[in-house]
N, C-alpha and C positions, 0 to 999 in steps of 0.2 A: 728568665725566659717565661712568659708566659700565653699558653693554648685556653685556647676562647669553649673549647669541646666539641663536638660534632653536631648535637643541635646548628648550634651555627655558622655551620659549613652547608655549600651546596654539593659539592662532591661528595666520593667513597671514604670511611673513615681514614685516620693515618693509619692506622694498624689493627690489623684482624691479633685477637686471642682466642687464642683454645685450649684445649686440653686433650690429652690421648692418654687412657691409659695410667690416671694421675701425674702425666707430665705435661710439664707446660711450656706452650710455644707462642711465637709471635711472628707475623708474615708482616712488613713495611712494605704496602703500600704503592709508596711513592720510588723505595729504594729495589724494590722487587726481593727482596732477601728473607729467608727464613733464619730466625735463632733459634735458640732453645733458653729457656730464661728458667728461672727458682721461680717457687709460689711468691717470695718477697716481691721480686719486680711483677709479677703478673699481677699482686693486689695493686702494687705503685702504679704503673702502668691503664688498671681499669678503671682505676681514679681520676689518671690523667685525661681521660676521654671528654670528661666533665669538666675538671678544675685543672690553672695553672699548678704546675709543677709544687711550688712552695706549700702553697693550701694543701695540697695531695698528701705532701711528706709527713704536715702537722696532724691531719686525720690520722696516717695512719700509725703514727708517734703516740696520738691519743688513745689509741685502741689496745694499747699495750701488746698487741701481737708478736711484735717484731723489738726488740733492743736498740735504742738510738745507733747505739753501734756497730750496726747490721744495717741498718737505713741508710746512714750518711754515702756511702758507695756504693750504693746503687743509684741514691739519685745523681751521684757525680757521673757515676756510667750512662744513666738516661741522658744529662746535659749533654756530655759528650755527641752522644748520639743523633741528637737535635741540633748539634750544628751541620751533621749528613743528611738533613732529609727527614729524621723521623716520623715529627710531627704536620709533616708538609703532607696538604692532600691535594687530589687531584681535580681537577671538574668534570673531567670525565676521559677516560682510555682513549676515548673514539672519536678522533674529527673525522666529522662526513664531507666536509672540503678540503683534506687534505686526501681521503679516500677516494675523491671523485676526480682531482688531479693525475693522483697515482693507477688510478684504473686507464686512463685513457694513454701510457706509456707501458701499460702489463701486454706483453709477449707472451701469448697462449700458444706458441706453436711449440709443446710440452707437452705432448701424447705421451703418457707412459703406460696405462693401462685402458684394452677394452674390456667389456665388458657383457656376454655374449648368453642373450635369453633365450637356451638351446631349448627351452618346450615354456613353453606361458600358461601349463596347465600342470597336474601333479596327480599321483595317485594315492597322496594323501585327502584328509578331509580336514588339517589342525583347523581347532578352534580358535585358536589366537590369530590366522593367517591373516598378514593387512593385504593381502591381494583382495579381497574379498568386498573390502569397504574401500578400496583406495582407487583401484583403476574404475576410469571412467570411459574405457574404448574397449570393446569386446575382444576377449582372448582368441588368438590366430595357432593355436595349437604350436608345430614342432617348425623351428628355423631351417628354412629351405637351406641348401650344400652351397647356393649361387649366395644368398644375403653370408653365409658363415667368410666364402672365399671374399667377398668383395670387403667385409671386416677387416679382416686381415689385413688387406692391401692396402684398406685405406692409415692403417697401424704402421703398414713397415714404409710409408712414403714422408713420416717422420723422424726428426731428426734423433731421438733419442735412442741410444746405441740399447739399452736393457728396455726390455718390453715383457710385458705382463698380461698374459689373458687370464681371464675368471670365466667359468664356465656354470651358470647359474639358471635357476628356473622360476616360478615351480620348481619340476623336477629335471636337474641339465640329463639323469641318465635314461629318459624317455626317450632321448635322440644319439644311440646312440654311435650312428652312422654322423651324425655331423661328430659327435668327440672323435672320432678315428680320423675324420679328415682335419682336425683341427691338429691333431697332434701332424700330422703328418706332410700338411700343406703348410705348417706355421715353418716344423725344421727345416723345409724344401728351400724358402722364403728367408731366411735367417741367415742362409748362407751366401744368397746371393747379397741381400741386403747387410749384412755384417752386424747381426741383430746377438744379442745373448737373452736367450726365451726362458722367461717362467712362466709356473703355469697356475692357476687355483681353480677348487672345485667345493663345493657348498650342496651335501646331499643327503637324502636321509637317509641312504646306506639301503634301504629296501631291494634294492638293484644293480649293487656289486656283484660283478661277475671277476672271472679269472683275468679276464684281456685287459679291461678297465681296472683291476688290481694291478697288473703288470706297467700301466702304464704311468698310475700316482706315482709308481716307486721308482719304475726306470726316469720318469722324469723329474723327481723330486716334489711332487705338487704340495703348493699349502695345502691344507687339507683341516675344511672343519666339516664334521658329521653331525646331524640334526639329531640327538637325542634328549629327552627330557628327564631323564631319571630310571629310577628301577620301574618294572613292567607297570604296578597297578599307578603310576603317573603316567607316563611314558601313554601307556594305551589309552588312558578316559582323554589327554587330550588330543593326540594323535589315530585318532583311527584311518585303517582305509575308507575309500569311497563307498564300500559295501558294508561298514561298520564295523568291522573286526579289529582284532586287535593286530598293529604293527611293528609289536616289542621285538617276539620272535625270532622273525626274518633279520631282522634290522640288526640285530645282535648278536645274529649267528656268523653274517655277512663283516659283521667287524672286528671280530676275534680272529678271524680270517685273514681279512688284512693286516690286523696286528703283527701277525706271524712274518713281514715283512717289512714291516716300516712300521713309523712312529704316529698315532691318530689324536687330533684332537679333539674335542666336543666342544658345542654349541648348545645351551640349554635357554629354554623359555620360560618363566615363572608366571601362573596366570593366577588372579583369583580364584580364592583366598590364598594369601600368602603361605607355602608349604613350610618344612622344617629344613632348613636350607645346610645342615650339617648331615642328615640324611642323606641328600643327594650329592653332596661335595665324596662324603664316602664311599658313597654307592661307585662314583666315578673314578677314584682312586684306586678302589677294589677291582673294579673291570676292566681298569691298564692305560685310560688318557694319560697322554705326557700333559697336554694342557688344555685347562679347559675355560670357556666364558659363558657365565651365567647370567643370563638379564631378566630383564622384566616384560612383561606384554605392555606397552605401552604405546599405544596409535598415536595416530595426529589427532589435533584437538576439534579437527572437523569431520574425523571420522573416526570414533570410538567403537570401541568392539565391548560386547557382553563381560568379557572373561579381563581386560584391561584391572590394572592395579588401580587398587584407589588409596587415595592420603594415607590409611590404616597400614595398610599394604606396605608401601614404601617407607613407612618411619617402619614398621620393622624387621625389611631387608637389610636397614642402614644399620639397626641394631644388631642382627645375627649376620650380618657381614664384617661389623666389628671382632666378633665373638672367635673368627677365625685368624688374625692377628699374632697369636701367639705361634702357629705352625708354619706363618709364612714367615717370623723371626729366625726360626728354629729352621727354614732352609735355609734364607737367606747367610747364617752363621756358619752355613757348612759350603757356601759358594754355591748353589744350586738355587734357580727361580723353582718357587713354589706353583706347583699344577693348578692352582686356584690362586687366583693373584688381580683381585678385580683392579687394584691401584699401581699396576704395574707401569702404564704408562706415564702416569708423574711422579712417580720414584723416578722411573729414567729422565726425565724432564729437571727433577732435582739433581740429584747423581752427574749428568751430563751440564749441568749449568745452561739450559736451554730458559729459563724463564724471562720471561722478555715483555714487558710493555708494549713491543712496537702490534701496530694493527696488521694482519695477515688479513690482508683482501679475501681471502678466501681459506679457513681454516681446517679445510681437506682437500681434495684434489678433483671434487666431485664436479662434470663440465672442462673442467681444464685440463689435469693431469689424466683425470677418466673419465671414457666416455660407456656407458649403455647402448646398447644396439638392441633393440626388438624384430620379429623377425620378419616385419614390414622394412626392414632400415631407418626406420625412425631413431635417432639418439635421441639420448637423455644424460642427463648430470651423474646419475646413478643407476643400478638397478631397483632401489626401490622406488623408482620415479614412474616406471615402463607401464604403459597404459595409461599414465592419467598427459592429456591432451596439450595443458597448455604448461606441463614442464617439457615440453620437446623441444630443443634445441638447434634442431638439422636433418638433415638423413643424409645415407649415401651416397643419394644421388647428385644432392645438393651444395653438399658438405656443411661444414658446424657453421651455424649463425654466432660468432663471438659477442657481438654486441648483444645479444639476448644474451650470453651467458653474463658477462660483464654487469648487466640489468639485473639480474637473480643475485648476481653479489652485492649490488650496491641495493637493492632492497632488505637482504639478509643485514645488511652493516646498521640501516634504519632501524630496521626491527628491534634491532639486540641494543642500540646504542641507549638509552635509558635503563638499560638494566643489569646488563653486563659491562655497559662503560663506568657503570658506578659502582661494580662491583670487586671486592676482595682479589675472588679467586681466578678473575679474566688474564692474568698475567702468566695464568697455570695451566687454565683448560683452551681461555681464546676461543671462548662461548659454545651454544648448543650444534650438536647435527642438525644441518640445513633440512633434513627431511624431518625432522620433529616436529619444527614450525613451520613447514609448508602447509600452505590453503589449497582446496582443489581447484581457486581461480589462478595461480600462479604467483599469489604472491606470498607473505610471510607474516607470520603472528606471532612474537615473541610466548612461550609458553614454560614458565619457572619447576615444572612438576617434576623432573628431572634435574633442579637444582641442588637439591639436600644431598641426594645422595652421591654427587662427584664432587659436591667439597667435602664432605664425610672421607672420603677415600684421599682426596688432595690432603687433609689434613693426617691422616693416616701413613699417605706414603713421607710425610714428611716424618714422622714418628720413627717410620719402619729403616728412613734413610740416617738419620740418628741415630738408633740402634745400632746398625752396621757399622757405621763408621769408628763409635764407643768402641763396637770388639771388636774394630782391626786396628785401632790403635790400644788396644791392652795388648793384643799380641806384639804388639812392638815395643811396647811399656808395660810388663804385666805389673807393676808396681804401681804404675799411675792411675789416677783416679780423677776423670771429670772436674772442672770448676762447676761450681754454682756462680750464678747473678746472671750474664749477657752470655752467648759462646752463638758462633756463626754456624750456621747447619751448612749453609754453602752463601758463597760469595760472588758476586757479580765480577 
């Protein structure tokens, strides 16, 4: 058999390698499958990138590294292997005419979740806030009772039996005579329409009262809380509107709720990049079951001051590595770890969800969810609300599909040069549609957020390996791993 090397391909190479942790892995490509391989095949295998098979073996034969008799079976396992697909690469993930076929038969009557901008203002000042650079329509302060009820209605007149509200701002607990009649006009509604309601809420916790406590718990809500850290983080980037600090409140009010159900956080990292095992403990100590930590990162047409720069996120991807060893260590005891940034393609592995095929739309933003601002104007998302030419529809009018259908088949253009030729599209199925929005409505493919979700793709494949190793020593505490090829999961 012989491979010509990836110079001379136009497509994505046959196979991504890495390393984690001094172990070595291999993601195909073409076959969508993660192994786990020895440093022997991982040298064979980097060779082969360049050189046919045979030249590969003689190098690395010459280099005395490795014992002829250590080599020969592994290149019989590569050959193998190359009759599956190995070395076959792609031209590209993404047809846009088979995209633009399949869009014009996509069934958007899939409401599953609105999305309801109960105050478009906040009594925070964060520094990081993309409200701030992003909308382009002046804020209308608190959602009138009539745009909350006609929300609603327009939710339960779909066919989807489970329905989801989020209740979002700024700040949703400025208003919060509409959250009383949301919980209350939604269960009213539910019964007659045969609905099973959940609920989410996104706050900074400044304005948890007992009623609104009563109500996360009597109703089960997702529930993430905006906190950045311990106080002297937490306060320089979060002040009130009158400059004070909003540690406090904010933390008195959630020890509070603690005392009843289970809270999770939401953290902001802005520049300069902090000490990120600090704040993972800080949060463990103060009682999150879970937590998600990102980065300030705007859209690339509206940048904020305090935004990560290159420096920044190569060494979030570093000290996000660094935590690895304690999500091992729950994972071995069957317990997801409270900080767990690669949780979603562990389950993506774990679940055999990896898949090639193109997802018209790789969240639900527009189709499965709609934004409501408190004009009735929808959007894709809530973080779309305000800016003019991502609106989709309104209440009055109902959703323009064909505009939505437009924003995905732009988002497919944008990404297809770069995530069609890429590794890890078969795992993540490219960026958030709002990362590469422009504030003309259209899309700009933007990579700055690539490093660090194949850092974590590559990671959770580590961490899914691990686990599997010791739940089969439990079953075999005798056995012990092969070296050469071994399937992390299979198609």
């Amino acid at each position: 058999m012989k491979f010509l090397g990836h110079c001379k391909r136009k497509g994505a190479e046959p196979y991504h390698l890495f390393t984690v942790l001094g172990e070595h892995f291999i993601f195909d490509t073409t076959g969508c499958r993660f192994y786990k391989i020895d440093e022997l095949t991982s040298d064979l295998l980097l060779l082969c990138l360049a050189l046919p098979i045979s030249q590969a073996k003689n190098i690395l034969i010459a280099s005395g590294k490795y014992a002829r008799q250590e080599i020969y079976p592994v290149v019989k396992e590569i050959k193998y292997l190359s009759k599956y697909g190995l070395f076959e690469t792609i031209d590209t993930y993404i047809d846009l005419r088979k995209v633009k076929v399949d869009f014009q038969s996509k069934n958007f009557d899939q409401l599953q979740e609105i999305q309801l901008l109960l105050a478009e203002n906040c009594n925070l000042a964060c520094e990081y806030c993309y409200c701030a650079v992003t909308r382009d329509m002046p804020e209308n302060g608190l959602m009138p009772i009539s745009v909350v009820k006609d929300s609603i209605d327009l939710a339960m007149r779909h066919p989807n039996k489970d329905l989801t509200i989020l209740l979002f701002g700024g700040e949703p607990l400025l208003n919060k005579p509409a959250v009383d009649f949301v919980i209350k006009y939604s269960q009213e509604q539910a019964v007659i329409h045969d609905k099973d309601m959940h609920y989410s809420i996104t706050t900074n916790a400044t304005l948890l009262d007992d009623k609104i406590n009563q109500y996360l718990t009597d109703y089960n809500f997702g529930l993430m809380v905006s906190l950045d850290g311990p106080r002297e983080i937490h306060d320089a980037q979060c002040p009130t509107k009158a400059g004070t600090g909003s540690f406090d409140i904010a933390a008195e009010n959630i020890k509070k709720l603690m005392k009843l159900r289970p809270v999770g956080v939401r953290a902001t990292l802005t520049h300069p990049m902090p000490n990120l095992s600090v704040i993972v403990d800080f949060f463990k100590d103060f009682g999150f079951n879970t937590m998600i930590i990102g980065a300030s990162i705007n859209r690339n047409d509206a940048t904020s001051s305090v935004d990560f720069t290159e420096e920044d996120m190569n060494d979030f991807v570093l000290q996000s590595g660094q935590e690895l060893p304690q999500i091992i260590e729950d994972l071995s005891q069957d317990k997801m770890s409270a900080y767990f940034p690669g949780e979603r393609w562990f389950n993506a592995i774990k679940n055999n969800q990896i898949t090639s095929n193109v997802f018209l739309h790789n969240c639900g933003a527009g189709v499965a969810i709609n934004a409501i601002d408190s004009k009735g104007n929808l959007y894709p998302c809530v973080k779309f609300a305000g800016m003019n030419s991502w609106i989709i529809g309104s209440l009055a009018d109902g959703r323009d599909d064909q505009k939505v259908k437009e924003i995905w088949f732009n988002f497919q253009k944008a990404i297809k040069e770069h995530c069609g030729k890429c590794w890890a599209y078969p795992v993540c199925h490219g960026p958030c549609l709002w990362d590469i929005a422009l504030q003309n409505g259209q899309c700009k493919f933007d990579d700055f957020n690539c490093k660090y979700i194949k850092k974590r793709i590559e990671e959770a494949a580590y961490l899914y390996f691990q686990t599997k190793i010791k739940s089969e020593m439990k079953e075999k505490p005798n056995s012990l791993p092969e070296s050469g090829i071994e399937f992390i999961c299979e198609k």
